[in-house]
Each structure stands twice: as structure tokens, then as C-alpha cells.
Steps between C-alpha positions, in 0.01 A plus 500: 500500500581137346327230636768262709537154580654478832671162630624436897659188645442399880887520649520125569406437072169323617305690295453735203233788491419703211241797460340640229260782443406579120328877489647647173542168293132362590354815424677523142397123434137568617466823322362326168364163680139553592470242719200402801614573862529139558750375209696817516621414880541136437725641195678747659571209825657320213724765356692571867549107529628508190770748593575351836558120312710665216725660670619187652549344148864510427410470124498719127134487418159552669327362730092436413231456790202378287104432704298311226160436589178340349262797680428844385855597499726251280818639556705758730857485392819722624854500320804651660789491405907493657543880494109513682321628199125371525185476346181347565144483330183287597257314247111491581286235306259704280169538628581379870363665804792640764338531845609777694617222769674270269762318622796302375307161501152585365706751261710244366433182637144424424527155367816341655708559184710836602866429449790742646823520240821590650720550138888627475573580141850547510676798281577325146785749437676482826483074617470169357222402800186359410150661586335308807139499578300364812171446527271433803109502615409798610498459848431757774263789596720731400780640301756438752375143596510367084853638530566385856401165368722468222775625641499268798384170268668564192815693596549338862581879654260650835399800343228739648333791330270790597326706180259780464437693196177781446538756248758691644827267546566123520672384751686210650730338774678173478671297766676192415712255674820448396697152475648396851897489457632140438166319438427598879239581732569781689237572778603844541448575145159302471386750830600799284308378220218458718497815696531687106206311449336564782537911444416486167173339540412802675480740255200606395393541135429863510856603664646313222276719236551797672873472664856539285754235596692622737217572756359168438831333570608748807138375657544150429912453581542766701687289744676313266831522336496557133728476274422729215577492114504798233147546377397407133288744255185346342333643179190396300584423117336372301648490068229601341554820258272686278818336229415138584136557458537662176705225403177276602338699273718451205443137554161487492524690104361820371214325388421430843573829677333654210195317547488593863524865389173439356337436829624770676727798479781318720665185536490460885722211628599411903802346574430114617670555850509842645151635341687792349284647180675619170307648284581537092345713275431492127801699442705319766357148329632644144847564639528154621462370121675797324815415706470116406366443196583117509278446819192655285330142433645363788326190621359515864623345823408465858744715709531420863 
């Protein structure tokens, strides 16, 4: 079964809730990412925020959730895009200790100089709008609070979220308050908003681990009236292909990849973002070059 984004509306439009719980997708994006306990959650809380914010962009493109710290872990970034494809890798500093407790701040934050990136990068082939970045201190005990925070200072919108991720499944729920009508207050919709609040906060981190969406919302809203939208299918991808990476290869010039060979009896490379090993023999290394003889001496580049 595909994993779903599911998105409800209180009946008076006060507020939006959306749900997300990432089984099949996290476990694909995790299976070549050998990451400690610690930055594995903290990455996995990113990926379902990620989800729950994009699908609100009405945009070509993808949306990019980016934690860049000065502490043992310099970066945790997540990409999805429109149709809810995602991917997601975390960077450790070499040589730095993870503690088995780590958390956001001393993971990240160790100095004062972690930044969190909020980037849209608009599809080139499909609009003529320009990529937009924010960038703000990276504020907040947790996941949810940096994003809390920015979404409330930067973006002006009340916007709660609850996140959990272990090794099975990410997960996350999102409330936010929608615009009042006419520029005005409306005290009804200001107690719904509260009262959503108010049953959110009490679930508890494990139920949202453990629990698929609609038991979490039928506990939560079970005397509420919800309106309820078609669900939306989310899938890890990430473009990496045994082609591309040969193609890397051919780049770097036979000299090169012959000079590897040398070493050892395979050229072993990982992709940059989703861990995934390729590995290239001498006869798989000779193919490259037979097939393009013009790429022989070619000069090396760095390939991102």
C-alpha cells in the first residue's frame, strides 16, 4: 500500500489539517543511509513536514527544507517535489562524535551559527517564476518549533505541527489557521482554531509513530465535522542511475578510472544523496571508454 497524504477542513473553513505517515518511502530512502538513531529521526521529522508544506504550494517545482548547522551534523536537507516525490539525506562532519541523546540544538546548533533554508526552485520548463529562498536562525527545540517559527515570523500564517520519526515510518500532522473572510475576526472561528489546538497537543509521540491517519484523526476530531479531500500518493525518488554515474565516470577520464583499477579490483562510488552504491568493474570501466572514445582523456570535474 502507497503511502498517502491526507488533508481535512473544519466545516466552518477555520482550519486545515493534514496527516502524513511515511512507512514504504522512509524505508526505501533509509535503506542505503547509515545514519545514528539521533539524526535519522530529526531527518525523517523533516521529510513529513516537507510533504505537509508542499502540498500547499500551488507551484511547478520543489519545495527544499534545508537544517544547516555548525555541530557534528552540518546539514539535513529534504526535497519534494509538486507530484510528492521526495528525498532526503543527512551530512555528518568527519570525525565528530553523535551521542546517542543528541538533539536538534547540540546536533546542529553548537555555536549559534545553524541557519534553516526554506528554497522553492521553480520548474524551468514549465514557468517564468524566479527561485525564492528564506533564511532564518535556527530557532526552537525541535523540528516542529524551527518550522513553527518560520512559518509564523516569516510567512505570517498560525501553523502547528506534531512529528515523530524512528526507523519504521515518519510521521506528521499539521493544523493551520486559515485567513478569516474579509480581513475579519471571527470569534467562532478563532475558538475552533483553539479547540484543534487544544486536541492536537494531546497526542502523544508514540501514537503518532505507531498509529495510521485515520485513527489518529478519529481520536483527535472525533466530534468534529470534517470535511474530507481525495488522498495524495507519496513516493521516494531520488535520479540517480547506475547511467549517470557512469557518465561521472567518463568525466573523470580513463586515465583516472584506470588508475583506480590499480588500487583495487572495483571502482566503488555512492550516490551524494540517497547513499545508494554502484559498483563498476574493470570490464564495466572498459565499456564506458570503448563506447566514447572522445571522453578517453577527458579532463576531470566535480559532480554534485
Amino acid at each position: 500500500m502507497s503511502d498517502l497524504l491526507k488533508k481535512y477542513l473544519f466545516q466552518d473553513n477555520s482550519t486545515r489539517i493534514q496527516a502524513v505517515r511515511l512507512t514504504q518511502a522512509w524505508q526505501t530512502g533509509m535503506a542505503h543511509q547509515h545514519l545514528p538513531d539521533c539524526v535519522r529521526n530529526l531527518l525523517g521529522e523533516l521529510m513529513s513536514a516537507a510533504v505537509l508544506l508542499a502540498s500547499n504550494i500551488k507551484f511547478n517545482g520543489s519545495l527544499v527544507l534545508q537544517l544547516q548547522g555548525d555541530g557534528p551534523v552540518s546539514l539535513i536537507v529534504v526535497e519534494c517535489n509538486a507530484d510528492l516525490t521526495i528525498r532526503a539525506t543527512a551530512t555528518l562532519r568527519e570525525g565528530a562524535e553523535i551521542p546517542d541523546n543528541g538533539s536538534l540544538q547540540s546536533l546542529l546548533n553548537t555555536q549559534g551559527e545553524g541557519r534553516f533554508s526554506v528554497i522553492l526552485d521553480p520548474d524551468k520548463n514549465t514557468t517564468d517564476l524566479q527561485p525564492y529562498q528564506g533564511i532564518v536562525p535556527l530557532e526552537g527545540e525541535t523540528v516542529a518549533q524551527v518550522l513553527e517559527h518560520y512559518m509564523q515570523h516569516s510567512e505570517q500564517l498560525d501553523t502547528r505541527l506534531w512529528l515523530a520519526a524512528d526507523e519504521n515510518s515518519s510521521s506528521g500532522l499539521l493544523l493551520q489557521k486559515l485567513p478569516d473572510h474579509g480581513g475579519h475576526a471571527d470569534t467562532s472561528s478563532e475558538e475552533s482554531w483553539n479547540r484543534a489546538v487544544t486536541l492536537a497537543d494531546t497526542l502523544k509521540p508514540e501514537e503518532l509513530r505507531e498509529l495510521g491517519v485515520d485513527t489518529i484523526i478519529k481520536r483527535l476530531f472525533w466530534e468534529e465535522t470534517l470535511l474530507t479531500f481525495e488522498p495524495q500518493s507519496i513516493r521516494w525518488h531520488c535520479p540517480c542511475t547506475r547511467e549517470r554515474v557512469g557518465n561521472m565516470l567518463r568525466m573523470l577520464g580513463r586515465d583516472e578510472v584506470e588508475s583506480i583499477l590499480t588500487e583495487r579490483e572495483t571502482v566503488d562510488v555512492s550516490c551524494n544523496f540517497c547513499g545508494k552504491p554502484y559498483q563498476f568493474d574493470a570490464v564495466d570501466c572498459a565499456s564506458l571508454f570503448t563506447h566514447n572514445p572522445d571522453s578517453a582523456h577527458a579532463h576531470p570535474r566535480s559532480i554534485h
